[in-house]
N, C-alpha and C positions, 0 to 999 in steps of 0.2 A: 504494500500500500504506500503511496505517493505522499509524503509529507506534509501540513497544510498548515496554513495561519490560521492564529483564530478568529480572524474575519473573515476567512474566505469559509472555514466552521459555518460560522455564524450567518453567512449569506447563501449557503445550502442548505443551512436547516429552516431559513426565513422561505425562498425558492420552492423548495418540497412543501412546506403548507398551503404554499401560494397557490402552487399547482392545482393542488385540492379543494381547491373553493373555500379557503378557510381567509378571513381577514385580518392581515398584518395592522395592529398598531401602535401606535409610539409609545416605545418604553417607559419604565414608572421609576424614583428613585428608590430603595430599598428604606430609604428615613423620609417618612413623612415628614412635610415640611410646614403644613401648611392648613394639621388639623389636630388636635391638642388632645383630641381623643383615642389617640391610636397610638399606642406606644411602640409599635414596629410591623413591619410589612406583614401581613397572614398569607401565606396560599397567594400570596400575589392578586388578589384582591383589591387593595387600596385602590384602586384608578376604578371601582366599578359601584366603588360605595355611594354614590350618590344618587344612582339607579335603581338600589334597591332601597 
């Protein structure tokens, strides 16, 4: 196997969902910054709390 960066990682694995009808969106930071109720990312979640 061919040695890779981890962006080009990172832009095959974004690529492959893509593929899939699945929708890429912009990343979230791991430290909420911006809500006093959350004391750390869950399940990656944060970016969806406002929806539910």
């Amino acid at each position: 196997m061919k040695p890779i960066t981890s962006s080009e990682l990172r832009k095959a694995f974004l690529e492959f969902f893509h593929k899939n009808n699945h929708q890429i969106i912009q990343s979230s930071s791991l430290l909420p910054g911006n809500d006093k109720t959350l004391l750390f990312t869950n399940a990656g979640m944060v970016q969806f709390k406002d929806v539910f």
